[in-house]
RODO-2510 file (C-alpha; in nm, 4 decimals, decimal comma):
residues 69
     n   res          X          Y          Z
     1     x     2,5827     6,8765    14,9996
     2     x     2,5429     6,9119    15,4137
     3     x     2,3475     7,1694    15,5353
     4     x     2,6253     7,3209    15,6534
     5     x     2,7868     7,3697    15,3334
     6     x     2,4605     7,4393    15,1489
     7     x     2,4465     7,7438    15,4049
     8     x     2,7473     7,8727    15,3610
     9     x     2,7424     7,8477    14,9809
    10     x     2,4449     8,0766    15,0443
    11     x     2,6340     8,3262    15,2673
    12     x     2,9268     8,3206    14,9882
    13     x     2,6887     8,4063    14,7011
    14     x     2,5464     8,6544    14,9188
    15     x     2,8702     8,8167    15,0124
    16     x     2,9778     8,8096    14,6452
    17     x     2,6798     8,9566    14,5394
    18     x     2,6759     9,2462    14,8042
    19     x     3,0722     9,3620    14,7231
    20     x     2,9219     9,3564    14,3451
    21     x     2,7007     9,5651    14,4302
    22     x     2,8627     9,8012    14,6591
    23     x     3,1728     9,7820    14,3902
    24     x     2,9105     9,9477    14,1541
    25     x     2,7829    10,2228    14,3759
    26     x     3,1659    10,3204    14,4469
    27     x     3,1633    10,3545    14,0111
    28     x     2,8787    10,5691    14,0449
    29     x     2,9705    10,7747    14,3239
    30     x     3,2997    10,8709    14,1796
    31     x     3,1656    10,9268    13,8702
    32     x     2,9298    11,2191    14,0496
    33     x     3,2830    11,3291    14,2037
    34     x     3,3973    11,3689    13,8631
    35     x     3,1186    11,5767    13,7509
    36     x     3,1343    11,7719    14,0715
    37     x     2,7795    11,6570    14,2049
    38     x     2,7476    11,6478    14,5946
    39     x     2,8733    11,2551    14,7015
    40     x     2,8276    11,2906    15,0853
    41     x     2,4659    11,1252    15,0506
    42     x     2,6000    10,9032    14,8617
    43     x     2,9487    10,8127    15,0530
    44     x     2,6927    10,8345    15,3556
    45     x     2,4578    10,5101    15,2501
    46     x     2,8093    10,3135    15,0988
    47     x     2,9051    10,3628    15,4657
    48     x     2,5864    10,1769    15,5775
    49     x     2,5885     9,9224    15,2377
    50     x     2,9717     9,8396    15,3759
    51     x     2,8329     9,8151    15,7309
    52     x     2,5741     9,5841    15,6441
    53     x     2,7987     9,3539    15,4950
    54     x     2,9760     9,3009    15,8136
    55     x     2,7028     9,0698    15,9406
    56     x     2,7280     8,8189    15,6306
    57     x     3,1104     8,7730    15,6687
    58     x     3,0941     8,7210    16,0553
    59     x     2,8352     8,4747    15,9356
    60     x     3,0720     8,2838    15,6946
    61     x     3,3299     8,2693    15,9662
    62     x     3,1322     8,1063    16,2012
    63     x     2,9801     7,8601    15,8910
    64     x     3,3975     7,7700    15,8725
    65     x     3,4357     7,7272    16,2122
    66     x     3,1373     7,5072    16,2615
    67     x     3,3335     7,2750    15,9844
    68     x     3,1212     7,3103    15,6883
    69     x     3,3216     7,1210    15,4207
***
């Protein structure tokens, strides 16, 4: 593999992994919905885990764009 798409096989697992993640704390938080706990914490730091993200997918982008095969 080329740097290039050794990086942005890195970026892609990355990304995967992240969504996973975030996919789980959305479970978790509606499950404390369902059992009428207070979510807003909770909503509040999948706000930031979904913000955080951003920066990895901008990243992949620009790995595409650069012509990583």
């Amino acid at each position: 593999m080329t740097p290039k798409r050794d990086d942005l096989t890195v970026v892609e697992q990355r990304i995967r992994a992240a969504k996973e993640y975030i996919y789980q704390q959305e479970r978790l938080i509606e499950q404390l919905a369902d059992e009428a706990n207070n979510t807003g914490d909770a909503f509040a730091l999948l706000n930031i885990l979904n913000r955080a993200l951003r920066p990895f997918e901008r990243h992949q982008l620009l790995l595409d764009r650069l012509g990583a095969p």
